[in-house]
N, C-alpha and C positions, 0 to 999 in steps of 0.2 A: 279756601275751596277752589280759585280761580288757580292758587299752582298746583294742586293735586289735579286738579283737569287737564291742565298744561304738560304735564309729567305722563297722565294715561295716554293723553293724545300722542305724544310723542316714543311712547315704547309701544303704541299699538302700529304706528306707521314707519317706526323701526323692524319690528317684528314681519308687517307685508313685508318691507323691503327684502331683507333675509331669506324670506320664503318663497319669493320671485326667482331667487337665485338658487335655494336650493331646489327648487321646483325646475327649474333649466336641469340642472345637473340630474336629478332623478329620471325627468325624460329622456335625454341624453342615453345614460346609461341601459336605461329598460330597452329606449328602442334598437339601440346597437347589440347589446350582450343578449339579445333574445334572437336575432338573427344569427348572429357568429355562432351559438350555442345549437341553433337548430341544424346549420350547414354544418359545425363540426359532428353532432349525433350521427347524423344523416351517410357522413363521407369517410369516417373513424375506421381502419379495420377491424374483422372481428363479425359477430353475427349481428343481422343487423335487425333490431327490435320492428314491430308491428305498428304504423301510423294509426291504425285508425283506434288501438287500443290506449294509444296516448293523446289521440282528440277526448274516448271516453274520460281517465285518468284526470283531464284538466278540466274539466267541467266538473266534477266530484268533488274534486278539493275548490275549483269556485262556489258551489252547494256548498259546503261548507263555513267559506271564508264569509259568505254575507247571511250563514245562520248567525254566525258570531258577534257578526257587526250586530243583527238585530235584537241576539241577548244583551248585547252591552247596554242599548239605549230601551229595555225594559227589564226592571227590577224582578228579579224572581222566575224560574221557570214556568210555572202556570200561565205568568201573564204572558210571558214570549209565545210560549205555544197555543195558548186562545187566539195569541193577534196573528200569527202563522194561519194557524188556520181557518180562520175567520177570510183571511184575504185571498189562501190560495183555493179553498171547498166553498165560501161565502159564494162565491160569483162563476161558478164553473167557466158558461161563455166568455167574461172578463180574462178570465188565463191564458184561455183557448188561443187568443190573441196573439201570443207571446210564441205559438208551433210555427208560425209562418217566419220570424226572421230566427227560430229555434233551427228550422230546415235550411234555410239559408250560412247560417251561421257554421253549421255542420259540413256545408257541404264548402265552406270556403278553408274550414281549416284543413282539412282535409287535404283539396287542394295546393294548401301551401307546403304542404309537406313533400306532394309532389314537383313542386315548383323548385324549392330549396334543393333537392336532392338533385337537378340537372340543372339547376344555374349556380355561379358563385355568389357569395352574401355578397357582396358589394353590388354585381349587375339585379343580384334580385332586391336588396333595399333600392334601390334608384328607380325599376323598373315597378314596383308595388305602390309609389306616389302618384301613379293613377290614380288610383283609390281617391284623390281628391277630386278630382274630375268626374267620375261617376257619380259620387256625393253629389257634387253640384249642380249634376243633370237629375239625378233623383230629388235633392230637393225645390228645384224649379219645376218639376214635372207631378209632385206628389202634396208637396205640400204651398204650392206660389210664390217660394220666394225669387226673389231678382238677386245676380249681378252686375257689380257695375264695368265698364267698358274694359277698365285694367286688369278685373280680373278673369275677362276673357281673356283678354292679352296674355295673361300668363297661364292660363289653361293650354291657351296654343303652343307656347313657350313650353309646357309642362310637357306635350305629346310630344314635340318637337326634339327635347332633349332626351325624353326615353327612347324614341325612334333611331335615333343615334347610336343609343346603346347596344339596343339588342340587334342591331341589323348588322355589329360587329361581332356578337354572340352568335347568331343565327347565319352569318353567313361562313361557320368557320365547320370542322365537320363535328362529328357525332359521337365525342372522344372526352376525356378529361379535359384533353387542351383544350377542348371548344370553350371552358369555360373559363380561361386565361388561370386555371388551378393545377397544385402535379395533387393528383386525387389517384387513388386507386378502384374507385367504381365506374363504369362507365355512363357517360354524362346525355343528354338527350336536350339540347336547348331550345329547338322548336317546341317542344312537349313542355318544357318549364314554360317557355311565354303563353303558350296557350294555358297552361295553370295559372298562372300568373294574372293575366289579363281577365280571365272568368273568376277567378278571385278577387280582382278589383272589383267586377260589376254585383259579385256576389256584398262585397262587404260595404258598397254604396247602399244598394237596397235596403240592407239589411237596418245599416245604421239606420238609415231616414225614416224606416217603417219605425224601429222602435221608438225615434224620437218623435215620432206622431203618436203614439199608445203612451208614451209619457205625459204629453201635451195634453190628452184628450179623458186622462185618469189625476185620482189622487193618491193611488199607491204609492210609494217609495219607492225609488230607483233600485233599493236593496230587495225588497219584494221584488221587484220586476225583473231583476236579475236571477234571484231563484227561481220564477215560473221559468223563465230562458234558462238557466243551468237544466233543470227538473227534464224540459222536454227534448233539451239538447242530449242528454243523456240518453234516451229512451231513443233516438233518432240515431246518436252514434252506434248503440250497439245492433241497431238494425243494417247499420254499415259496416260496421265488423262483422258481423255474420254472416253478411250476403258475400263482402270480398275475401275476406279470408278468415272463415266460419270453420274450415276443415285444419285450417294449419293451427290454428286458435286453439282446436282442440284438440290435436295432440303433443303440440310444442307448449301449452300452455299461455295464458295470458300477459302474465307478466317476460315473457322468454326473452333473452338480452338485452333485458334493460340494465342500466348500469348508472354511477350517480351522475353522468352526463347524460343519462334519460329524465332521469329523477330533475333536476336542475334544468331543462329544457319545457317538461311539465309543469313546474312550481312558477317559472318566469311568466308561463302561458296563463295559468290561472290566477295567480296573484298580480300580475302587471298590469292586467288592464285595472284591479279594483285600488292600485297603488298610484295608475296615473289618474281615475276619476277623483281619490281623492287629494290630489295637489293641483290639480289643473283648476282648481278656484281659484289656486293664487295667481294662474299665468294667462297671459292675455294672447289675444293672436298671433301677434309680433313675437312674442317670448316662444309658445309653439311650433311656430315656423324657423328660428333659430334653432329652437332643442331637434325639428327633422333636419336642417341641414347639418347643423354637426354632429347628429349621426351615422348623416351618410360619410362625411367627411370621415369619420373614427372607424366606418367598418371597411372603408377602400385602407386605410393606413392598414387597422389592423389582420386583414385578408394579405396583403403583401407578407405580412412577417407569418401568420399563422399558416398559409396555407398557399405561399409561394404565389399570391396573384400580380399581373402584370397590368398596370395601370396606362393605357394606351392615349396617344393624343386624341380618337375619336372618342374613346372612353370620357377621358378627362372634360372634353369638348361637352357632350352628352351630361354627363353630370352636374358640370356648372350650369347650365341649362335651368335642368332641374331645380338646382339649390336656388337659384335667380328667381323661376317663376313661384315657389312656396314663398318666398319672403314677397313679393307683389301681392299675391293671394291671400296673404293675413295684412297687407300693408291697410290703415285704415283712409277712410277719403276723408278729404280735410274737408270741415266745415264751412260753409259760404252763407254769407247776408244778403238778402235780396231787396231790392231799393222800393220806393212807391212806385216811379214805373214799371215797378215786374224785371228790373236787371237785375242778376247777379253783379254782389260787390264782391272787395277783397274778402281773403278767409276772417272768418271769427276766432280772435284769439281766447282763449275758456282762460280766465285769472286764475293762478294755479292756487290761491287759498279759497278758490271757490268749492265746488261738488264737484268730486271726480268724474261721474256720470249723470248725463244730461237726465232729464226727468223722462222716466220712460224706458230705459235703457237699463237690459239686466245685465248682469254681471257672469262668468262664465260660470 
């Protein structure tokens, strides 16, 4: 019995291992080829499709994708649709919950579309890693958590190297070239950073509210995502209508979309429910490697796609960036504190002991 134990243990802790790795790669790839694919829809000649009919579009098919998850983990259609409805008619107020980072959430993608379409994927992935900084003032502000000293440090480090970026974007003119691209639309990069920067603070909020209505329920993340698709929907097409309600209806809804819409939508809705389920395997270290070599994969691949020009402020600015994400997942080492009340040296954890100390969840 002691080697069939011996054997489980060992292709169960093979199998993490594996999964670590392809978990890096899967992040990688979602967070690059979901920018490059936006900015190429965006900049493509040709007629250019309706943002905000393709914020609805990816919220429909997220509806979708976590009905499915939730048929899978119940037998039988009857019982899927009781526990559907039980959770989302059960509690009306409970749902209700879900309109306030629904509104928010709408009004960030939204945004990004604006943003992509007058900055290059390269200066808008570098310059959208705010989003961690706002995170971390909302969740110090909303819900009490603390940082520790370094990962101020590399918050400043984080502002520090965006500010780099875009002050070479933004001080250039109001042209294609402004955004180191040869583009054929013309580019507006003040307007992208102001998208940009209200879309960080948008998608700070947004996160940390929902990760308090997780906290504070026992629904499923998959439920709580359908109430958020449900009202996201209803909120998009109230923003389709108001901005372009008229052209909507007579160029039609779907109006030049093309499979580089199709592909830009499907990455949208499906990506995030493709990184919630692998980022169990990845730890904060692993995440903050998968953001910087993405940034790294969409400056390379912006150069050959789309003619971008990789500058020394540029490059300066970016390293920056990549520097302060890996401080900001870097974890603080352990310390022993003596009967006087000193800190001792650090605690080494024996590595055949528990991977996590008692207390300590897991991502």
């Amino acid at each position: 019995m002691r080697i069939f134990s011996t054997l489980s243990s060992y292709f169960r802790t093979g199998f993490a291992a594996k999964m670590k790795y392809i978990s890096l790669v899967i992040l990688v790839v979602q967070n690059a080829s979901l920018i490059l694919t936006m900015r190429y829809a965006r900049t493509m000649p040709g007629d250019m499709f309706f943002s905000t009919t393709a914020v609805v579009m990816a919220e429909v098919l997220k509806l979708v994708g976590c009905v499915l998850i939730i048929m899978c983990q119940y037998v039988g259609f009857r019982a899927c649709t009781q526990h559907l409805y039980s959770e989302l008619f059960g509690n009306p107020m409970d749902s209700l919950k879900m309109a306030v980072p629904a509104l928010v959430y709408t009004l960030q993608n939204n945004l990004a579309y604006v943003a992509i379409s007058n900055l290059s994927a390269a200066t808008f992935q570098v310059t959208y890693q705010l989003k961690i900084m706002t995170t971390a003032l909302f969740s110090i502000l909303m819900l009490g958590k603390s940082i520790s000293r370094m990962q101020w440090v590399s918050l400043f480090l984080l502002f520090a190297g965006v500010s780099a970026v875009q002050l070479e974007s933004t001080g250039a003119t109001s042209s294609g070239k402004a955004t180191g691209e040869k583009v054929e639309t013309e580019q507006n990069p003040l307007l992208g950073l102001i998208a940009v920067v209200v879309s960080c603070i948008s998608s700070g909020f947004a996160g940390v509210f929902f990760e308090k209505v997780l906290k504070g329920s026992v629904a499923s993340v998959w439920v709580r995502n359908i109430q958020l698709a449900f009202f996201s929907i209803l909120l998009g097409l109230i923003s389709m209508w108001t901005k372009d309600g008229a052209a909507v209806s007579e160029k039609g809804f779907f109006y030049a979309y093309n499979w580089v819409t199709w592909m830009t939508i499907c990455m949208q809705a499906f990506g995030g429910l493709l990184v919630a389920v692998v980022v169990k395997y990845a730890d904060n270290i692993l995440k903050g490697f998968a953001t910087s070599f993405s940034i790294i994969l969409s400056c390379i691949a912006s150069v050959y796609l789309f003619s971008f020009h990789i500058t020394l402020q540029f490059a300066f600015g970016a390293t920056l960036v990549i520097f302060s994400i890996y401080l900001y997942g870097k974890p603080a080492r352990p310390t022993t504190t003596n009967s006087d009340g000193m800190k001792g040296l650090p605690t080494k954890i024996s590595e055949t002991g528990p991977s996590k100390l008692k207390g300590e969840k897991g991502e």
